[in-house]
matplotlib code that plots the C-alpha trace (Angstrom):
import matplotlib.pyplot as plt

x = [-29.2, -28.3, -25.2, -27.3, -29.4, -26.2, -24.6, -27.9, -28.0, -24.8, -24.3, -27.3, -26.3, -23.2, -25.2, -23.1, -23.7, -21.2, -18.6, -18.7, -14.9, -13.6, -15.1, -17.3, -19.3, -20.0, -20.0, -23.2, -22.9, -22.1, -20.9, -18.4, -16.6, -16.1, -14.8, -12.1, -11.2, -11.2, -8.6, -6.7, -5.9, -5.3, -3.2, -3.5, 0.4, -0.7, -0.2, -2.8, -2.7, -6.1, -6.9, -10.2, -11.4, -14.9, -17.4, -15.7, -17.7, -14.2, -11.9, -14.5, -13.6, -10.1, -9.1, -10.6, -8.5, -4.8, -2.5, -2.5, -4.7, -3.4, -6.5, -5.6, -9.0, -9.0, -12.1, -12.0, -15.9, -14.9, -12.3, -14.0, -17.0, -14.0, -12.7, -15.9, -16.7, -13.6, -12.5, -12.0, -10.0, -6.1, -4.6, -6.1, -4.3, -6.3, -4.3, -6.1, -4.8, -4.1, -2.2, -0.4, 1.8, 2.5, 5.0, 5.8, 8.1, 5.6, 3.3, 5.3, 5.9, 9.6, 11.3, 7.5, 6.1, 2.8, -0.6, -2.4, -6.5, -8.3, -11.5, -9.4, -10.9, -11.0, -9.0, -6.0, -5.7, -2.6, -0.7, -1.5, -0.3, 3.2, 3.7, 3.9, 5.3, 8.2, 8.0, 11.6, 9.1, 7.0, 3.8, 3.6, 0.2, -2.1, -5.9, -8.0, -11.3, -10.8, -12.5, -13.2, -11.6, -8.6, -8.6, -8.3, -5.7, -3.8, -3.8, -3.7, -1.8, 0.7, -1.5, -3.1, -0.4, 0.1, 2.3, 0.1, -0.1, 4.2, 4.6, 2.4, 3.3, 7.4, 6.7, 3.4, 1.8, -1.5, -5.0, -8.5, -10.3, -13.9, -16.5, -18.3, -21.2, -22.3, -25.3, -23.8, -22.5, -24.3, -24.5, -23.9, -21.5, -21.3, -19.2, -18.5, -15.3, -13.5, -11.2, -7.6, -4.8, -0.9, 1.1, 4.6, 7.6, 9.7, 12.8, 12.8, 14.8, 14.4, 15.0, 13.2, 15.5, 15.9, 18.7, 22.3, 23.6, 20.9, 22.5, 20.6, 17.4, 17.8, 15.4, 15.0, 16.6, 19.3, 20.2, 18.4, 17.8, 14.3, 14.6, 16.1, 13.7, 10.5, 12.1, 12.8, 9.3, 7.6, 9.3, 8.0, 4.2, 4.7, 2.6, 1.1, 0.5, 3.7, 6.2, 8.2, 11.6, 10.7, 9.7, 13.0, 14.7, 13.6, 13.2, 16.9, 18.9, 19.7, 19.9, 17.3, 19.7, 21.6, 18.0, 17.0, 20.4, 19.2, 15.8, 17.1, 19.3, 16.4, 14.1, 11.6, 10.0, 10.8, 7.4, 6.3, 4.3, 5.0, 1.2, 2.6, 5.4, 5.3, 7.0, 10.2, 10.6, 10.5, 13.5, 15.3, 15.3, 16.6, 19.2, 20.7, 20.1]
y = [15.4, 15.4, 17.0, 19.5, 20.4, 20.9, 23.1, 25.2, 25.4, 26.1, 29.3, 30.7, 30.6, 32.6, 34.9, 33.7, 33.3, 31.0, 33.3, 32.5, 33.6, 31.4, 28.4, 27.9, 24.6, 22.6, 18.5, 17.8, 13.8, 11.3, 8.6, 10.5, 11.8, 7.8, 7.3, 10.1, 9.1, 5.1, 6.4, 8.3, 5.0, 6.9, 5.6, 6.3, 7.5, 9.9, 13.3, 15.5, 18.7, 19.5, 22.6, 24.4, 22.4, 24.4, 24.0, 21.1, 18.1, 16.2, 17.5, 15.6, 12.3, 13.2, 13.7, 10.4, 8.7, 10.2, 11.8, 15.2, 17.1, 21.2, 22.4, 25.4, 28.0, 31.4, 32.3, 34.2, 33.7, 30.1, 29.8, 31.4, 28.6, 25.7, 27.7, 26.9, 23.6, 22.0, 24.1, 20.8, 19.2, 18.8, 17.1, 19.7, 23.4, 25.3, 27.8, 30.8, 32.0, 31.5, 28.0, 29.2, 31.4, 28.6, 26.4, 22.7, 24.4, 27.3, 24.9, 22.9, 19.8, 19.8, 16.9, 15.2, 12.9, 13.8, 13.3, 16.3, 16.0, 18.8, 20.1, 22.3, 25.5, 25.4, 28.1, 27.4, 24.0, 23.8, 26.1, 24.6, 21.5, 22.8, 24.5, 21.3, 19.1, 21.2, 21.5, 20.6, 18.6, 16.5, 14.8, 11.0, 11.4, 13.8, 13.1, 15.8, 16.8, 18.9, 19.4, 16.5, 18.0, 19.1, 15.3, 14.3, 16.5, 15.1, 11.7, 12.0, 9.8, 10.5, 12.4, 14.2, 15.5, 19.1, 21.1, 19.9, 16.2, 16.3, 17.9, 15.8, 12.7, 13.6, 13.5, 11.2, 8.2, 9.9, 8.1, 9.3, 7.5, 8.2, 11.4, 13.6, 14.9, 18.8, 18.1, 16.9, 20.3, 23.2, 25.3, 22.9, 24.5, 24.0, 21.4, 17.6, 17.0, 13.8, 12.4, 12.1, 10.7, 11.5, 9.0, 10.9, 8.7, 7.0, 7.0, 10.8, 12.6, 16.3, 19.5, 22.7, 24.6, 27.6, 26.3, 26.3, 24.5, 21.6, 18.2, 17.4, 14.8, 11.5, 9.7, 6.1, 6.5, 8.3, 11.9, 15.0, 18.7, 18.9, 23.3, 22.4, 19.6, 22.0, 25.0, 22.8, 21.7, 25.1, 26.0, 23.0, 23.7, 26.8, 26.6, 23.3, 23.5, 23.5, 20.7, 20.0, 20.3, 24.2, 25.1, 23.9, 25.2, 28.5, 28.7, 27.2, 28.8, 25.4, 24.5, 22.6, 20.1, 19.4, 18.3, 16.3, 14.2, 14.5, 13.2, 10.6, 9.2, 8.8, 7.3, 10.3, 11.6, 15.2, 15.5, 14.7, 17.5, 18.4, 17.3, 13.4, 12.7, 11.1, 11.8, 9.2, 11.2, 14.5, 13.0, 11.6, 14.8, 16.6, 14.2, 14.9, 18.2]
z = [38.4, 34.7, 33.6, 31.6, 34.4, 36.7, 34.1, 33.7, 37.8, 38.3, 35.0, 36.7, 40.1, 39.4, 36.8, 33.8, 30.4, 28.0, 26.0, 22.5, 21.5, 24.3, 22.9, 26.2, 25.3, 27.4, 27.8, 28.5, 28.4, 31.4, 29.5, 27.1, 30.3, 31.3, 27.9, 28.3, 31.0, 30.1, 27.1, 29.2, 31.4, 34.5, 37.6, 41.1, 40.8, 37.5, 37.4, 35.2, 33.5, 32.6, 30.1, 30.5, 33.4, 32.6, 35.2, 36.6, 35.7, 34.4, 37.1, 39.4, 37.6, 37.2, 40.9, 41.7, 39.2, 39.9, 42.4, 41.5, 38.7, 37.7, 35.9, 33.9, 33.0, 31.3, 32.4, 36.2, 36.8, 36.1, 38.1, 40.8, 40.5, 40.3, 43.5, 45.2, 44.0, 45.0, 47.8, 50.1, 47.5, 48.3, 45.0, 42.8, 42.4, 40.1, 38.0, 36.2, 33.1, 29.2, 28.7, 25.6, 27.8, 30.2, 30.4, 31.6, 34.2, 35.1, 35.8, 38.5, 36.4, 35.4, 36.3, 36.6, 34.2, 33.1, 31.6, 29.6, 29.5, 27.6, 25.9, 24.3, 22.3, 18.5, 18.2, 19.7, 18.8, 16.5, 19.1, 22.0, 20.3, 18.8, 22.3, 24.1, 21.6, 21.1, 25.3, 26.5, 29.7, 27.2, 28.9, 28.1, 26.3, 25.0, 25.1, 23.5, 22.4, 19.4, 16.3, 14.4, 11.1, 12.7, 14.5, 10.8, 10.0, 12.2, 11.4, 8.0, 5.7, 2.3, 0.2, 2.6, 5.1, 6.3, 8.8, 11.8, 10.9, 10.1, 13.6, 15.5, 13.9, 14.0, 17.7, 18.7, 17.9, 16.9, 16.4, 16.6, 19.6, 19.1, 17.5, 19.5, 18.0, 18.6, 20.4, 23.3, 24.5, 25.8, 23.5, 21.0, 18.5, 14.7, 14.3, 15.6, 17.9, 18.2, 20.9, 19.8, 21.6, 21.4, 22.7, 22.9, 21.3, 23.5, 21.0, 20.5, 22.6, 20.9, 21.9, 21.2, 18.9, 21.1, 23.2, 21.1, 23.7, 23.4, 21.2, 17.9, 18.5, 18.7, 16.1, 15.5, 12.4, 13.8, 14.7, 13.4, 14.2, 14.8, 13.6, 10.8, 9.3, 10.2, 8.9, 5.3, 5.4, 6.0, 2.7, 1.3, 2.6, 1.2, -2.2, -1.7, -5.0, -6.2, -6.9, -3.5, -5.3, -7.0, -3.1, -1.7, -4.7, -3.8, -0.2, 0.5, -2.7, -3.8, -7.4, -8.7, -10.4, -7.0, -5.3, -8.2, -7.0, -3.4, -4.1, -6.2, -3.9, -1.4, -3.3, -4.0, -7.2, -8.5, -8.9, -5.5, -4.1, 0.0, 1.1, -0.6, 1.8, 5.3, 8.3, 7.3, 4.3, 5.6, 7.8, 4.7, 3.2, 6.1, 6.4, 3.2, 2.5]

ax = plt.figure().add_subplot(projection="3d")
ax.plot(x, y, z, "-o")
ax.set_aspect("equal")
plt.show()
């Protein structure tokens, strides 16, 4: 039986209807599940947190491939169908509830080295992502299905870079692993998707900001506070428009005169505008400043 047909059998069975504001679609296509999973690189010894699990049609694949899978779901009435679908199933423990107020820790993986696979809602993309990159327990890799212009974002170059591309690329290696187009879900929504991996960097030990007691992060350039270099470069996303130095200026009560040394020294323009800088220079500047 075809994927769609399962997923029509199975919404009907159980009287249900996909929400809309939950971002319920649907993969619909065989052979993009295999190639999740064939970039995901699973091991027999992996452990997998999976985020909105659905109707179950990648759980299925996953807890053939790994030693344990924790599926997260929102959804109750989906939860209960994942209940009864796998009810025989010993390495998968199905959690219900929102992922955004989870942690690592909550979800029994502290200590654990781990794997995240998700079809993860549009809208909650950028803070599901800053949630478990700044997560004191890291996974190793992230494989996602997100929005294809958000994928972009991400990966974006000098020129084009944002608060989401600096963050994920401060702490991942990030590259875009194949589009999905929109009529391979059910419903099909209004945009593509793309698989994206984040491979989690071995060299950065960081910590989350919120313990005082926690040493500065270990970069391969040397040591920096992660808080501080995101709070100086939300102040210099600020107006995008804007010249990065008059941001700064501004947002830190610095003279403009005293950064024009600062940028000097490190090589960058005064005229440079935030969305121009890479991740190396964002560290520069937080290293001097």
């Amino acid at each position: 039986m075809s994927l769609t047909a399962r997923t029509k059998q199975l919404l009907q069975k159980h009287n249900l209807k996909p929400v809309h504001h939950r971002g319920q679609n649907f993969l619909i296509q065989n052979k993009i599940l295999d190639k999740i999973i064939n970039v995901a690189k699973l091991k027999k010894n992996d452990i997998v947190l999976e985020v909105g699990p659905g109707l179950g049609f990648l759980t299925e694949k996953l807890i053939k491939k790994t030693k344990k899978v924790v599926a997260v779901e929102l959804d109750r009435n989906l939860v209960t169908i994942l209940s009864e679908e796998f009810k025989d199933i010993k390495n998968l423990e199905i959690k219900e509830g929102n992922i955004l107020k989870f942690s690592a820790d909550d979800l029994g993986l502290r200590d654990k080295k781990y794997k995240i696979v998700a079809n993860l809602p549009y809208n909650i993309t950028s803070r599901f992502m800053r949630n478990f990159l700044e997560e004191a327990e890291k996974p190793d890799e992230m494989i996602l299905m997100i929005q294809r212009e958000v994928a972009n974002r991400i990966v974006a170059g000098p020129g084009k870079m944002s608060m989401l591309s600096l963050s994920c690329q401060f702490y991942a290696d990030c590259k875009v692993e194949f589009l999905v187009g929109k009529r391979n879900f059910l419903p099909a929504p209004k945009v593509d998707s793309a698989v994206i991996k984040l491979k989690i960097k071995k060299d950065l030990l960081c910590h989350s900001g919120l313990d005082p007691e926690s040493k500065p992060l270990k970069y391969s350039q040397g040591s920096i506070d992660d808080k501080k270099l995101f709070k100086i470069a939300k102040i210099g996303f600020s107006s995008k428009r804007k010249k990065l130095i008059g941001n700064l200026s501004k947002g830190l009560k610095i003279n403009k005169d005293e950064l024009k040394k600062i940028f000097k020294k490190i090589g960058i323009s005064g005229d440079v505008r935030s969305q121009e800088l890479g991740v190396n220079d964002w560290i520069r500047l937080c290293e001097n400043i």
